[in-house]
KENUDREN-508572 format. One record per atom (N, C-alpha, C): residue number from 1; x, y, z. Coordinates in pm, 1 decimal. Atoms other than C-alpha are relative to their C-alpha. Layout:
// KENUDREN-508572
   marnu         xx         yy         zz
     NUM          X          Y          Z
...
// end
This chain:
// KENUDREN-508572
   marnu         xx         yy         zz
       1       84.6     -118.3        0.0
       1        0.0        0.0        0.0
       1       88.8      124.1        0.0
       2      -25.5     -180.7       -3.9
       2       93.6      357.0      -62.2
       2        1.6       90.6      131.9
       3        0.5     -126.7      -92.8
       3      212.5      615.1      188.3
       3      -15.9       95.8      -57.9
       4       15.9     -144.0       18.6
       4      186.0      968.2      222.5
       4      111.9       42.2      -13.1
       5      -87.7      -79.1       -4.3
       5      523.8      976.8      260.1
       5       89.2      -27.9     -121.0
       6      -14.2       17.1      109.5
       6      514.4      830.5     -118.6
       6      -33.6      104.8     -114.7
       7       50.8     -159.3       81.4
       7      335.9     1145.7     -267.5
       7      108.5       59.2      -63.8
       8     -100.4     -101.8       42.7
       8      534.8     1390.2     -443.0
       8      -60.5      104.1      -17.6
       9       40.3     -154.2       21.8
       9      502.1     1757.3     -462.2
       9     -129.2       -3.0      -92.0
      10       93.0      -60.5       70.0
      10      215.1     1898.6     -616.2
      10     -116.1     -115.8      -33.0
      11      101.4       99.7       19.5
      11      -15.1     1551.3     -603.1
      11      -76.8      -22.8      107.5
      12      109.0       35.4      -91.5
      12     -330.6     1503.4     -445.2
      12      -80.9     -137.4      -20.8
      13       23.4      178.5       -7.2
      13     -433.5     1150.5     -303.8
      13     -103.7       29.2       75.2
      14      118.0       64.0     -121.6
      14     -737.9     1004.0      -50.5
      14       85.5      -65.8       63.8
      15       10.7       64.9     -117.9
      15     -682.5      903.5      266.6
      15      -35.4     -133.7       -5.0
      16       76.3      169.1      -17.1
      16     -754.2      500.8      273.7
      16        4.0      -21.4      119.8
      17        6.2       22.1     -156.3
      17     -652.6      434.9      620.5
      17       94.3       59.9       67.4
      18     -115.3      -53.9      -62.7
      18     -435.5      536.9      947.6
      18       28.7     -139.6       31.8
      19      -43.8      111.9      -75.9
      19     -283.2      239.8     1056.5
      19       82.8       24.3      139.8
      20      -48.8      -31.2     -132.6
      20      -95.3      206.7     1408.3
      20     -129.5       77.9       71.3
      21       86.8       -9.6     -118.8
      21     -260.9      294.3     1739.4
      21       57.4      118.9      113.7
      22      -67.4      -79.2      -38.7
      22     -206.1      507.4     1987.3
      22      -23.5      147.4       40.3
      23       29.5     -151.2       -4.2
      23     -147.5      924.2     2085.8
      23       18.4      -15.5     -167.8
      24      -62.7      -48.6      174.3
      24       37.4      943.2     1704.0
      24     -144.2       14.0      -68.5
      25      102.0       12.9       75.7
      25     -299.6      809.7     1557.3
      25     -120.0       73.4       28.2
      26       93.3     -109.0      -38.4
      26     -544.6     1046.4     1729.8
      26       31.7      127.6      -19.0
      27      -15.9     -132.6       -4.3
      27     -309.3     1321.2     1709.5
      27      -20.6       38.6     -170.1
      28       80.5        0.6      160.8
      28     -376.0     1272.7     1299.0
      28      -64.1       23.6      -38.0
      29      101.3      -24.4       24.7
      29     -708.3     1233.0     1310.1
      29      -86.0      121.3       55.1
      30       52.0     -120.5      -56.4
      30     -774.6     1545.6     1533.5
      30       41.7       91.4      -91.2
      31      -30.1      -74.6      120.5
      31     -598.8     1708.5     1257.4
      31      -61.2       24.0      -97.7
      32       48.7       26.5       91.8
      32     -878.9     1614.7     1012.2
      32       50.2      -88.7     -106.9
      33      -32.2       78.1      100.0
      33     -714.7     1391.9      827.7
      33      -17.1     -164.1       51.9
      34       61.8      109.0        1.4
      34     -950.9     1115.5      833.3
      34       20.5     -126.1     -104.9
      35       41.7       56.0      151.5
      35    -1042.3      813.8      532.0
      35     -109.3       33.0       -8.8
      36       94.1      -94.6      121.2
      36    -1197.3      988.4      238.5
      36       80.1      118.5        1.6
      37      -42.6     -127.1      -11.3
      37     -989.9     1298.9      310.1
      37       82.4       62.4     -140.3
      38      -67.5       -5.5      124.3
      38     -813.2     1455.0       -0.3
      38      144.2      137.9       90.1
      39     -131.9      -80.0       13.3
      39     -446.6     1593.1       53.1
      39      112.5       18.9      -99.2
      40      -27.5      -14.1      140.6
      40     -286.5     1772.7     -126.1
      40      148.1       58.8       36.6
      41     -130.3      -11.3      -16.0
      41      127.4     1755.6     -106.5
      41       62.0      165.2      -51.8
      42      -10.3     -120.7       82.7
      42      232.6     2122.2     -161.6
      42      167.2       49.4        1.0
      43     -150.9      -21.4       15.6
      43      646.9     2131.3      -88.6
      43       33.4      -78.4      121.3
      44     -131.9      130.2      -94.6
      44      924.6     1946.9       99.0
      44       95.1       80.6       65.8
      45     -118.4      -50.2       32.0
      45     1169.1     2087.0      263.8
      45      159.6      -58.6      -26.9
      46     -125.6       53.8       67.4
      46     1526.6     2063.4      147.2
      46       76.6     -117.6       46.2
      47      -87.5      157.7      -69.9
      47     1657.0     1769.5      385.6
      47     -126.6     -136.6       -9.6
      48       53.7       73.9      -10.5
      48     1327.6     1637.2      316.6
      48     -142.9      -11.3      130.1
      49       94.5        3.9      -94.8
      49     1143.7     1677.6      650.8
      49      -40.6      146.2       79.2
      50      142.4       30.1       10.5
      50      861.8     1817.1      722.8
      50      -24.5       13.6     -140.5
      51       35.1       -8.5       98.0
      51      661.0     1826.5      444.0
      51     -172.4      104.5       65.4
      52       90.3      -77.7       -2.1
      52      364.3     2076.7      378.9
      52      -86.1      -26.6      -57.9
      53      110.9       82.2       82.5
      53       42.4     1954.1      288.8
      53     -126.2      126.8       54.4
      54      118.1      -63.8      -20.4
      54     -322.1     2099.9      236.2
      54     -128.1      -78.9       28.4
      55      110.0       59.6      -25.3
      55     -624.4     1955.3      402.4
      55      -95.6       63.3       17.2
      56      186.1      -25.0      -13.4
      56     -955.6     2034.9      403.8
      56       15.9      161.9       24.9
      57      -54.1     -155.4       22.5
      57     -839.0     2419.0      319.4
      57       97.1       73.4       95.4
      58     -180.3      -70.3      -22.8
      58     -505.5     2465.5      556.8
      58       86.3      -34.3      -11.4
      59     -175.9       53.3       56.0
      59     -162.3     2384.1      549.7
      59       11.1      -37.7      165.5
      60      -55.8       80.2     -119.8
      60      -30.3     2149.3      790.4
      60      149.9      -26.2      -70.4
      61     -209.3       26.7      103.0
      61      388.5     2096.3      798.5
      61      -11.6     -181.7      119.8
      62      -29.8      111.4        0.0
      62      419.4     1717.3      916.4
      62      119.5      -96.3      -19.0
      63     -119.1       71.5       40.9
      63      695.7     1494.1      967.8
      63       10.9     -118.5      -61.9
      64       41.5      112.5       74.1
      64      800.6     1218.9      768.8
      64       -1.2     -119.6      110.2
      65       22.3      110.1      -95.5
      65      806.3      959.2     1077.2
      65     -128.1        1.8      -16.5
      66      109.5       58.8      -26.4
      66      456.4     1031.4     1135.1
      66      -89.2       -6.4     -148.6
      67       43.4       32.2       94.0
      67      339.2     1016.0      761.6
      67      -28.8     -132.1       -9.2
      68      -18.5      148.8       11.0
      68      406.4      646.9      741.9
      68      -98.3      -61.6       39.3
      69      143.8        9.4      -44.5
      69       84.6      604.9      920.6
      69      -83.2        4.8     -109.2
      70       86.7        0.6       84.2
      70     -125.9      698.9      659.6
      70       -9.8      -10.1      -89.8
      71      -47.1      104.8      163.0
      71     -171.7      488.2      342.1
      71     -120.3      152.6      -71.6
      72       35.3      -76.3       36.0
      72     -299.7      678.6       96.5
      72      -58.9      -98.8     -188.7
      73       -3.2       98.7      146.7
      73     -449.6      574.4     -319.1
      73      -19.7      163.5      -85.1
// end
């Protein structure tokens, strides 16, 4: 399955699932980023981590550890 932290710049995927358990996985979904959600990868920074994404009309910066959580299609 597809991560989020497979995306590349400027592509927008769905949410399929969070996998893992836990604070990590609530602190996600309190974020809005549920399944069905559409995000939309908007830059990287230069070493790679965080990354800046758009959900449900703001920008969240996210690290790539906790990406890995959420599969994405």
């Amino acid at each position: 399955m597809k991560t989020l932290k497979d995306v590349r710049i400027g592509e927008t995927v769905k949410v399929v699932r969070i996998t893992g358990s836990g604070p990590l996985r609530r602190r996600i979904m309190d974020m809005g980023i549920i399944r069905g959600t559409d995000i939309f990868v908007r830059k990287m920074a230069p070493l790679g981590d965080p990354i800046e994404v758009t959900v449900r009309g703001y920008e969240l910066s996210l690290r790539r550890d906790d990406i890995d959580i959420i599969e994405v299609e």
